[in-house]
C-alpha positions in Angstrom: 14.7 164.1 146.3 14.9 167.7 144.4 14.9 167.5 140.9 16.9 169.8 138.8 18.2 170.5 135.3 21.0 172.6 133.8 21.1 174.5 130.8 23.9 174.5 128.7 24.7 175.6 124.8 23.5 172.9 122.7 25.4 170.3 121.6 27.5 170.3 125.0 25.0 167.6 127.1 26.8 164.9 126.9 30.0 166.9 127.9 27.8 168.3 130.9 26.6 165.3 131.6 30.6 163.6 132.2 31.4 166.7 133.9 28.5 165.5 136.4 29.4 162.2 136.9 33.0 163.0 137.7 32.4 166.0 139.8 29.2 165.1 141.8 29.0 161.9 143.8 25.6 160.5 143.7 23.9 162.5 140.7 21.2 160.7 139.2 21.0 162.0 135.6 17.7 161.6 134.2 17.0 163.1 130.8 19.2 164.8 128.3 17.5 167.3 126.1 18.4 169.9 123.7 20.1 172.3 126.0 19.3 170.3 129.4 20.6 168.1 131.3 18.1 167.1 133.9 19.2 165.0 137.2 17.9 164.1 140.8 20.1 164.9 144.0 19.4 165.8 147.6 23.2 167.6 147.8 23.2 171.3 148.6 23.3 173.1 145.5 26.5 174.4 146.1 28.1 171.1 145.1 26.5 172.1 141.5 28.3 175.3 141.0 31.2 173.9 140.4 29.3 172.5 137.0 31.6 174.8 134.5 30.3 173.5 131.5 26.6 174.8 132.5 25.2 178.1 131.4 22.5 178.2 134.1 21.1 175.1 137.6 17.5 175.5 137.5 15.2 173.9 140.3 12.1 171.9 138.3 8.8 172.6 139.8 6.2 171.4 137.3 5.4 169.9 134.0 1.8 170.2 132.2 0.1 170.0 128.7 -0.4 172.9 126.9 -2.6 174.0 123.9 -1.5 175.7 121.0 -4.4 178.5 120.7 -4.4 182.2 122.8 -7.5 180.4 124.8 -5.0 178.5 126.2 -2.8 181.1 127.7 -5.6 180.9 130.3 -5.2 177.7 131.1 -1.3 178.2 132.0 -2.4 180.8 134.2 -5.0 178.3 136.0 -2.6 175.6 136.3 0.4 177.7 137.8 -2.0 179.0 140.0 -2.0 176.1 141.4 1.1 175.5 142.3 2.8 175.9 146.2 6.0 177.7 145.5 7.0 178.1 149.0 9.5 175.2 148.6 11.9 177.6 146.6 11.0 180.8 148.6 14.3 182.2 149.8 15.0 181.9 153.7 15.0 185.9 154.3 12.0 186.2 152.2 10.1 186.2 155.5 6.6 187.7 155.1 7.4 190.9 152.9 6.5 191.2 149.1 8.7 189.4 146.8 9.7 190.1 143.2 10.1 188.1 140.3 9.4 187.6 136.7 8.8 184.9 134.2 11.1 184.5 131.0 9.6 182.0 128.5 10.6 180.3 125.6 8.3 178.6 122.7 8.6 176.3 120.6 5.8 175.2 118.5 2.9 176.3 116.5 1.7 178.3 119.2 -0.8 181.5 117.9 0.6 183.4 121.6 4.0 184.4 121.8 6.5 183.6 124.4 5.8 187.0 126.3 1.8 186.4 126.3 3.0 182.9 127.8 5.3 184.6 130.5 2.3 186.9 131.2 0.2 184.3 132.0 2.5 182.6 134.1 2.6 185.6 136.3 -1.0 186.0 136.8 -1.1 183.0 137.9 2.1 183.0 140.1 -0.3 186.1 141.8 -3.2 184.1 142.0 -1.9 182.0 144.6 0.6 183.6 146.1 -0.4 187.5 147.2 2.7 188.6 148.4 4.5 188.2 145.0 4.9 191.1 142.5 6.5 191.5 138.7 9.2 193.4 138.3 10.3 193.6 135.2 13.4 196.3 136.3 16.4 193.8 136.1 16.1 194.1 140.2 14.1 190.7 140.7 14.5 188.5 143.9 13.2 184.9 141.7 13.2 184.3 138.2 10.9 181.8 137.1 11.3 179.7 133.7 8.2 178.5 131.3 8.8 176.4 128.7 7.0 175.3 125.7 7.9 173.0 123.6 4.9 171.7 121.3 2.3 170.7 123.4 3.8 170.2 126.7 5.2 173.4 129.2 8.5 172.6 131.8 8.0 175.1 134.8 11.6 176.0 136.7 13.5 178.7 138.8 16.6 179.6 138.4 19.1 178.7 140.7 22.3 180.5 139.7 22.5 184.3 139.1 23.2 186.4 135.9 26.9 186.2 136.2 27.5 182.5 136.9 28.6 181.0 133.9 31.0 184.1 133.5 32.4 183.2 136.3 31.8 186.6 138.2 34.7 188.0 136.6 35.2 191.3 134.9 36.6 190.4 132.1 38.7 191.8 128.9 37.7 190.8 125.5 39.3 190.7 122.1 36.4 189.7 119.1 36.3 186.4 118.8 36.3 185.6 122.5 34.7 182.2 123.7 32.2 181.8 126.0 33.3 179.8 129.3 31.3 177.3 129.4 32.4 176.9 126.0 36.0 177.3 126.8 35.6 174.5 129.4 34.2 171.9 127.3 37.4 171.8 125.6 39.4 171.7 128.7 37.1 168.8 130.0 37.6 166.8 126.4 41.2 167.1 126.9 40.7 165.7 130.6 42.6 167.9 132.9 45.4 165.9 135.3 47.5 167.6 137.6 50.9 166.5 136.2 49.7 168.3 132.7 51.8 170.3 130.8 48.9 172.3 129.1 49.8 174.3 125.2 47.1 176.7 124.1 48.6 178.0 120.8 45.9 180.8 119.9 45.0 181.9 122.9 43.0 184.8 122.1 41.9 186.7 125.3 42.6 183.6 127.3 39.6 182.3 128.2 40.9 178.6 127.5 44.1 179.4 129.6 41.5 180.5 132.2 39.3 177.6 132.4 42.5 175.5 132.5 43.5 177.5 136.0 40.9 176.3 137.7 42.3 172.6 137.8 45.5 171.4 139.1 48.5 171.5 136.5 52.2 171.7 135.7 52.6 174.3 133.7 50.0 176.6 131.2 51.5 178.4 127.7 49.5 180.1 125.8 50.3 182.9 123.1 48.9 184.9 120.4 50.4 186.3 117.1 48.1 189.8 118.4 49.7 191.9 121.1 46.6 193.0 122.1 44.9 189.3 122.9 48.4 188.6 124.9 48.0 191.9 126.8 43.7 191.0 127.7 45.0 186.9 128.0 47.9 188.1 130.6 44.8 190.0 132.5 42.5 188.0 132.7 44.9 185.0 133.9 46.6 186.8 136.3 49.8 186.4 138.3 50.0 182.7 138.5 53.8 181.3 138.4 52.6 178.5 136.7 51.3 180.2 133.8 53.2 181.9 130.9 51.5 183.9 128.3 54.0 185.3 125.2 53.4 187.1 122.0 53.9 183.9 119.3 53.3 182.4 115.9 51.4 179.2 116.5 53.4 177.5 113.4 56.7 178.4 114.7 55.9 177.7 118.5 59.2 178.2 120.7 58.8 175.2 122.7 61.0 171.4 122.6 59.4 168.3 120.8 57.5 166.8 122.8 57.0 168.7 125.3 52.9 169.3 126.1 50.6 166.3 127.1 48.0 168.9 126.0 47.1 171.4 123.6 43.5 173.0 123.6 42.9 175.5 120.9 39.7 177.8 119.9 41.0 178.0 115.8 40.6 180.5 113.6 37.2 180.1 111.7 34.7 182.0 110.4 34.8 186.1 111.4 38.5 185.5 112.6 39.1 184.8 108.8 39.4 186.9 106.0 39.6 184.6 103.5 39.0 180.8 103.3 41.4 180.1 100.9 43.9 180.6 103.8 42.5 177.9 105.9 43.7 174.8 104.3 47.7 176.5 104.1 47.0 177.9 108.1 45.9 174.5 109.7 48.5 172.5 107.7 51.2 175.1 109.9 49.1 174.9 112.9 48.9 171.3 113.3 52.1 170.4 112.2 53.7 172.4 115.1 51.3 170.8 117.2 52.2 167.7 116.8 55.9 168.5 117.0 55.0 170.1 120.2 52.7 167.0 121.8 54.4 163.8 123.4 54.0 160.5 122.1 49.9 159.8 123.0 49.6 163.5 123.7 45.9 165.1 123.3 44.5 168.1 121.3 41.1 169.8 121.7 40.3 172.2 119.2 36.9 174.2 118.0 36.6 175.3 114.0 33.6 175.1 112.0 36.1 174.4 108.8 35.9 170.6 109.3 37.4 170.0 105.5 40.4 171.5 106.3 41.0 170.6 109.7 40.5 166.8 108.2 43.0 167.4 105.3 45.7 169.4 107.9 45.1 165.9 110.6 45.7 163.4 108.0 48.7 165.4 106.7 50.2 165.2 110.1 49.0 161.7 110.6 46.3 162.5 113.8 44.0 160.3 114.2 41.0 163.0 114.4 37.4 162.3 116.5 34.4 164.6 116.0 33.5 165.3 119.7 30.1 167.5 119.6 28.7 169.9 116.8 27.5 173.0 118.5 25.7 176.2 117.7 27.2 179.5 118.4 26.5 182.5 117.7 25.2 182.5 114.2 28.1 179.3 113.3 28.1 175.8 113.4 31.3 175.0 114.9 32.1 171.3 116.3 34.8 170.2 118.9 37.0 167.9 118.0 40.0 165.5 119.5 43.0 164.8 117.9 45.4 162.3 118.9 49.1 161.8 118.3 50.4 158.0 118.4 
């Protein structure tokens, strides 16, 4: 059986991880690591590109111990020289030259860098195998992965190509915008059914409202106080009936009590914020509406790294408030959390 991991922005595993279990019948997670989620399964690997919460499927080829000095870089080069790679050769490959390259990653006290590693990795993916060549250009058939971590080296190619966890989209973007897989992790929290009525009250560029599309529904709102995010949400959405997307203010929202079963929300933190002093006044609004707008065991999913406020605004509106993973993005330290409405 094939063995396998998928990377993912850490923090998200275990979020990967249920996304695997609901979605692939038969997975057989084995590890989870920082960033990684590694799993056995003799399914095509089409079944795992419907993963959404991954960054990147990567096909595990070896594992070995490695030593921390440049004398070692030669040993990486012997013991990937040793390795048959036709298993992963593409079918159309045939007997022509194919290119590749290595991208490493190091973590340790190492006296090589990550790009002396990748080196010797491809010395000694041409070792064994002649008709391979680098190519460093950006137009590479396989891309291999090396990496270190302290005294042991994970060997893997990648699966999935540059534009997978972007969803292959061309995309409009207002600052601030989340990244899918990030975006879906907060749609997964909030468990997507097909009866949903689904509330995202700052929408941004609507990546949220996106991710939400791709699973049956009711009905999708989402709205931003900026024209400009509503214009780029409305794009990259689309013309779905089922989905409305309105210029709003997120503490005045103009929908009934109780109307939403969800509401998933990427908050304003950090960047977005000029000042924090207008954090603990803004959530107090925010989540007040929100739970006006949920019905009776209703769910929200939001993302903030302003965890002081966001507890002062939940007890305020009497939510009972969950920490659901602390991530790292981009610079911040922002953490998911759930907030439920008796």
């Amino acid at each position: 059986m094939p063995h396998y991991f998928v990377t993912v922005l850490p923090g998200l595993e275990e979020i990967l991880a249920d996304e695997m279990r609901v979605k692939i019948s038969g997975v057989c997670i084995r590890d989870k690591a920082r960033g990684k989620v590694y799993f056995d399964s003799d399914l095509p690997v089409e079944h795992f590109l419907a993963l959404r919460t991954a960054d990147n499927l990567y096909r595990f080829i070896h594992r070995f111990p490695v030593g921390p000095h440049k004398l070692h870089l030669h040993d990486i080069e012997k013991e990937i020289s040793r390795l048959d790679l036709s298993m992963i050769l593409p079918a159309s490959s045939g007997t022509g030259m194919l290119s590749f390259k290595v991208n490493a990653s190091r973590s340790g006290n190492h006296t090589y860098s990550r790009f002396e590693a990748a080196e010797a990795a491809e010395w000694g993916i041409m070792r064994r195998n002649r008709h391979f060549r680098q190519d460093h250009s950006g137009g590479h058939q396989l891309e291999f992965r090396l990496d270190l971590v302290q005294e042991e080296a994970v060997f893997a190619v990648r699966m999935t190509d540059a534009a997978f966890r972007y969803r292959g989209k061309t995309r409009e973007f207002t600052p601030a915008a989340l990244r899918p897989t990030v975006a879906h992790a907060l749609v997964w929290v909030a468990r997507p059914e097909i009866d949903d009525i689904f509330v995202d009250p700052c929408c941004g560029s609507g990546t949220v409202l996106s991710e939400r599309c791709a699973y049956p529904h009711a009905l999708i709102h989402g709205g931003d106080l900026s024209a400009e995010a509503v214009a780029a949400a409305r794009a990259n959405v689309g013309h779905i009936s089922s989905v409305h997307v309105k210029p709003w203010d997120a503490q005045r929202l103009p929908l009934d009590s109780g109307y939403a079963g969800k509401v998933v929300t990427n908050l304003p933190f950090g960047k977005q914020i000029s000042s924090i002093a207008c954090l603990p006044a803004l959530y107090e609004g925010v989540l007040s509406e929100m739970k006006r707008v949920l019905k009776p065991g209703g769910r929200m999913v939001c993302l903030t790294d302003a965890e002081a406020p966001l507890q002062a605004a939940a007890e305020k509106a009497h939510l009972r408030l969950t920490n659901v993973a602390d991530l790292r993005l981009k610079g911040l330290h922002p953490s998911i959390y759930l907030l439920e409405k008796d």
